[in-house]
C-alpha positions in Angstrom: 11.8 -7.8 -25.7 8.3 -6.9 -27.5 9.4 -8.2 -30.9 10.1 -11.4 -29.4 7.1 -11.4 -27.4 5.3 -10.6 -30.4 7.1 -13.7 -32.2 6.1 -15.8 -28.7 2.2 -14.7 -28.8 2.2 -15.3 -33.0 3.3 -19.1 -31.8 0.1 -21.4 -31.1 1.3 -23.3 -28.4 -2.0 -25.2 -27.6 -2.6 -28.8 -26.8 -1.9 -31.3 -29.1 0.2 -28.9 -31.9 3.4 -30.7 -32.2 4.8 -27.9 -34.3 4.0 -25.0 -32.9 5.1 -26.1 -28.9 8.3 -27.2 -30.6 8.5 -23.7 -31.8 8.0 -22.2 -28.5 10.3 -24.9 -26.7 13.2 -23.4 -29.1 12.3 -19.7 -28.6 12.9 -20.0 -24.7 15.7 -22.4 -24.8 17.6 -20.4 -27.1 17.5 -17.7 -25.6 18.4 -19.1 -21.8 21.0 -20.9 -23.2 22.6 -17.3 -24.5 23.1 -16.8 -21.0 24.9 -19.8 -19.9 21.7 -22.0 -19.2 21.9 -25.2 -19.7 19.0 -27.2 -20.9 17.2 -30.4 -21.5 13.6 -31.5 -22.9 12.3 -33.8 -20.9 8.7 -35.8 -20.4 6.6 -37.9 -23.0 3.8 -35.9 -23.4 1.0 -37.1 -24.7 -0.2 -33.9 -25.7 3.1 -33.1 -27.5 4.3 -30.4 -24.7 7.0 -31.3 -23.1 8.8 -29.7 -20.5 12.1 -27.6 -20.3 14.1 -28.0 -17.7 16.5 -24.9 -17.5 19.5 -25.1 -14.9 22.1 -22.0 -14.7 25.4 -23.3 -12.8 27.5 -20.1 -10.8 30.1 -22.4 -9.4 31.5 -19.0 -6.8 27.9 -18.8 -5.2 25.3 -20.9 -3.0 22.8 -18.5 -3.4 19.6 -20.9 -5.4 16.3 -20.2 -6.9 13.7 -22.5 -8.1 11.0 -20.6 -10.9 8.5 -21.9 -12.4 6.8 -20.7 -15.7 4.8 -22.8 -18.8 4.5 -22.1 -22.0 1.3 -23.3 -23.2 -1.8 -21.0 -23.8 -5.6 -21.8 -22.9 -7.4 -22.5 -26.3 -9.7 -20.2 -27.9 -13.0 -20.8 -26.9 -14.9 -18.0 -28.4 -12.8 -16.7 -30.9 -15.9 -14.3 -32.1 -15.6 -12.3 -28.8 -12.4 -11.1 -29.4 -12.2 -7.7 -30.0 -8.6 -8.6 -31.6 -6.8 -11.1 -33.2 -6.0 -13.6 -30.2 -2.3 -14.6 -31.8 -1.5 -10.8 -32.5 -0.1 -9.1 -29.9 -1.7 -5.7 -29.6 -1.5 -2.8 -27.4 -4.7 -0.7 -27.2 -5.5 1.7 -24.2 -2.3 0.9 -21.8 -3.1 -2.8 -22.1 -1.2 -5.4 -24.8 -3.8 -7.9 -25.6 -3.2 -11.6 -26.9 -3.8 -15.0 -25.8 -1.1 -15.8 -23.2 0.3 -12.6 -22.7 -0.8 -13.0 -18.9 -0.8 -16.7 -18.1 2.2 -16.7 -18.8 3.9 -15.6 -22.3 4.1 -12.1 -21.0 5.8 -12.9 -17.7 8.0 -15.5 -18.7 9.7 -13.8 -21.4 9.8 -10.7 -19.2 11.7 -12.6 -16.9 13.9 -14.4 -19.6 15.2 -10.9 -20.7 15.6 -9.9 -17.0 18.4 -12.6 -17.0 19.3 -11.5 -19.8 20.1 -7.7 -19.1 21.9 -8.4 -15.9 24.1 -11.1 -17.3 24.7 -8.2 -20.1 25.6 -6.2 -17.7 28.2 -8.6 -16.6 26.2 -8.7 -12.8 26.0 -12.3 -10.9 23.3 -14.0 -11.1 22.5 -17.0 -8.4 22.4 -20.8 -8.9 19.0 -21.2 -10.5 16.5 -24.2 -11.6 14.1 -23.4 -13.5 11.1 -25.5 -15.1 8.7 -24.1 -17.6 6.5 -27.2 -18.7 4.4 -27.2 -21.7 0.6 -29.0 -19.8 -0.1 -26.4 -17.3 -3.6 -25.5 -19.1 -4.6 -28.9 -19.8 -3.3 -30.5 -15.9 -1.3 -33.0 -17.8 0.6 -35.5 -15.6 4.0 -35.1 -17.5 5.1 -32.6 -15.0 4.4 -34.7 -12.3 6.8 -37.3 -13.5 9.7 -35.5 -14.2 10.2 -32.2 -11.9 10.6 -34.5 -8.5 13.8 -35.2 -9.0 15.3 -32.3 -10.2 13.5 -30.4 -7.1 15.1 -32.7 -5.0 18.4 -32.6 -6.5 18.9 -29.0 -6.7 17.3 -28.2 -2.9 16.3 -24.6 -3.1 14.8 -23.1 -0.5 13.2 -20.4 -2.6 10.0 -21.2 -5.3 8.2 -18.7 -7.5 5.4 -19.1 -8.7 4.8 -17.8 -12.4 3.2 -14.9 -12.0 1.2 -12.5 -9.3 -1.3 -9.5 -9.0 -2.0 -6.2 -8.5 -4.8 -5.3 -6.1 -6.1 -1.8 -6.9 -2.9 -0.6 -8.1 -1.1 -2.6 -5.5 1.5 -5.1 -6.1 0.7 -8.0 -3.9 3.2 -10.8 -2.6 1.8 -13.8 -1.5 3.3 -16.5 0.3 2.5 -20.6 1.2 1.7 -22.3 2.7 -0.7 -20.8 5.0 0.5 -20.2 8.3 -0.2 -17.5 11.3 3.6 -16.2 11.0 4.7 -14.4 8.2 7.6 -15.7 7.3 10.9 -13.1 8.4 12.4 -12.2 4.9 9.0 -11.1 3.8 9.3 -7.7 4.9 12.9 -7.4 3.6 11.9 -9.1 0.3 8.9 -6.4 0.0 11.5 -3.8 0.6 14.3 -4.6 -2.1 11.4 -5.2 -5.4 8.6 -3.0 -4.4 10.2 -0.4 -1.8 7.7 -1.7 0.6 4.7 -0.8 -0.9 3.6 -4.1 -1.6 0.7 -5.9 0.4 0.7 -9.6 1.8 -1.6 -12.9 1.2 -1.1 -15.8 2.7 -3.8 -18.0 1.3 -4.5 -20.9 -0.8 -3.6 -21.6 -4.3 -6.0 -20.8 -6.7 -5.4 -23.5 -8.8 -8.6 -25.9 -10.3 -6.3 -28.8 -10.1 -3.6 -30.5 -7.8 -0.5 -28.1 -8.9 3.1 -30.3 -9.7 5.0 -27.5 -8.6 3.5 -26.5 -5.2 3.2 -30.2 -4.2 6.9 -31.4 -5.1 8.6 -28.5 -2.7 10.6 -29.7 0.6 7.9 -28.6 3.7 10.7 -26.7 5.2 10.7 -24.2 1.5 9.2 -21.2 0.6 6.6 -20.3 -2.0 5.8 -17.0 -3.0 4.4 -15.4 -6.1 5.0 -11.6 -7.4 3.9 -10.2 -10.7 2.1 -8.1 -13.4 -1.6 -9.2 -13.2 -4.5 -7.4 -12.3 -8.0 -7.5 -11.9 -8.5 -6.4 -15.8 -5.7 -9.6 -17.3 -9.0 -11.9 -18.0 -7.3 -15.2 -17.7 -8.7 -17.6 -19.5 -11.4 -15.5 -21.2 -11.9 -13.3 -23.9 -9.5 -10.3 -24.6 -6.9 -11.5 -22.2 -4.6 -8.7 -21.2 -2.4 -7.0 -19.3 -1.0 -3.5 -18.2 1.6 -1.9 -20.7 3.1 -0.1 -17.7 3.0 -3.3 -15.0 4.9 -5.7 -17.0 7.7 -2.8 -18.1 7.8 -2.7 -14.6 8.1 -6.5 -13.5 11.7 -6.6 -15.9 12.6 -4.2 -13.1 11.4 -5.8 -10.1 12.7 -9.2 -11.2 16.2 -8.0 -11.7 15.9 -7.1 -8.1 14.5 -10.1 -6.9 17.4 -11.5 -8.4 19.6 -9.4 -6.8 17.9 -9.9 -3.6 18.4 -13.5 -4.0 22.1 -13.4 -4.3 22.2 -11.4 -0.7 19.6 -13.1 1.4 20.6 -15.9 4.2 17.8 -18.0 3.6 
C-alpha cells in the first residue's frame, strides 16, 4: 500500500489542475474496480474535480454501507514552513508527512486496500456505495448535485464519514446526529473494531461549511466516523501528518468494520 500511497501523495490533486485530479480519479478507480467495483465519473466541476461514484453489487447479501472519502488536498499555503517536501511522502519520527496524507489520501487508500485484502482473501464483502468527490477542500456545489440520488437509490442505513481521531491515544467513535440516546449497536460496533476500548462523541460536525454528505442521509440513518487522526495530523497546516502506527492499524480495524457490517441487523 505505501508505494501507491506514495504515487497518490506525488499527485497534485488541487483545485483547478485538470491533469493531475484526472490522475488521482484513475488511481482510485482502478484499483476499486480490481475488486468488482463498478464506477462512474460524474458532476461538471467547475474546478475540474469531479466525483467518483463507486458501487460494489453482492447479489447473496442485504447487508449495505454508504462511505464517504475525497480526494482533493488543501493547497499549499506556506510552502516555506514545511519542514519537507509537501508532495513527498515521508516518514520521520513515527509520523509519514505529506499534504493529504490525513485529510484524506492516507485513509482512503487505507481503506481501498482493506477491500482489497479481504476480497483477496476470497471473504464477502457487503453491498457498498461509496462516493469520493474531488471539491471537498474548496465546498464546491458539484457534490451537492449529484450524490442525492444515488443516496436515495441505494438506502443504507449505515454512513461513514472519511476519517476520525484519536484522543490521547484513544480511538474515538463518534456518532450524529446529536441525540441523548446512544444509538444500541454502538457498543457492539466499539466491540468488534476496537475491542471496546474506544470512547464516544456525539456532537456536531466540524465542518466550516454546509457538508453534501451529512445533509443528503435519510433522518432515520446513521452517521458515524472512526479513524487514524490525532491531535498531532495538522489538517490544513503546515507539516501535515499522521501516525505510522495508527493508520497500519486502521487497514485492520476497517476490515472489521466491514466484517461487522456483514453481521449487524441494522
Amino acid at each position: 500500500m505505501i508505494e501507491t500511497l506514495k504515487k497518490f501523495i506525488a499527485i497534485k490533486t488541487i483545485a483547478n489542475d485538470e491533469k493531475s485530479n484526472n490522475q488521482g480519479v484513475e488511481l482510485v478507480s482502478k484499483l476499486l474496480k480490481s475488486i468488482g467495483f463498478n464506477i462512474s465519473i460524474e458532476g461538471d466541476s467547475p474546478y475540474k474535480q469531479p466525483i467518483i461514484i463507486a458501487k460494489y453489487v453482492n447479489k447473496n447479501s442485504s447487508k449495505k454501507v454508504t462511505l464517504y472519502s475525497h480526494y482533493d488536498v488543501e493547497k499549499i499555503h506556506r510552502e516555506a514552513k514545511w519542514n519537507t517536501d509537501p508532495f513527498d511522502l515521508i516518514e520521520k519520527d513515527g509520523r509519514y508527512y505529506a499534504r493529504g496524507i490525513a485529510d484524506n489520501k492516507g485513509i482512503l487508500l487505507s481503506r481501498v486496500f482493506s477491500l482489497i485484502e479481504l476480497r483477496n482473501n476470497n471473504e464477502e464483502l457487503p453491498n457498498i456505495l461509496w462516493i469520493i468527490q474531488g471539491e471537498e477542500e474548496v465546498a464546491g456545489q458539484t457534490t451537492f448535485e449529484v450524490i442525492p440520488k444515488h443516496i436515495q437509490e441505494f438506502n443504507s442505513k449505515i454512513y461513514v464519514e472519511e476519517t476520525g481521531v484519536y484522543q490521547k491515544d484513544i480511538p474515538v467513535i463518534f456518532h450524529l446526529l446529536e441525540t441523548p440516546n446512544r444509538p444500541k449497536f454502538i457498543d457492539d460496533l466499539n466491540n468488534a473494531i476496537y475491542e471496546g476500548k474506544a470512547i464516544y462523541a456525539n456532537r456536531h460536525l466540524n465542518k466550516f461549511t454546509k457538508c453534501p454528505f451529512l445533509t443528503n442521509i435519510p433522518k432515520d440513518a446513521y452517521y458515524i466516523g472512526f479513524g487514524p487522526n490525532d491531535s498531532s495530523s495538522n489538517i490544513h497546516r503546515d507539516n501535515e501528518s499522521l501516525s505510522v502506527d495508527n493508520l497500519l492499524m486502521h487497514n485492520d480495524v476497517f476490515k472489521k468494520f466491514i466484517k461487522w457490517i456483514n453481521k449487524t441487523e441494522i
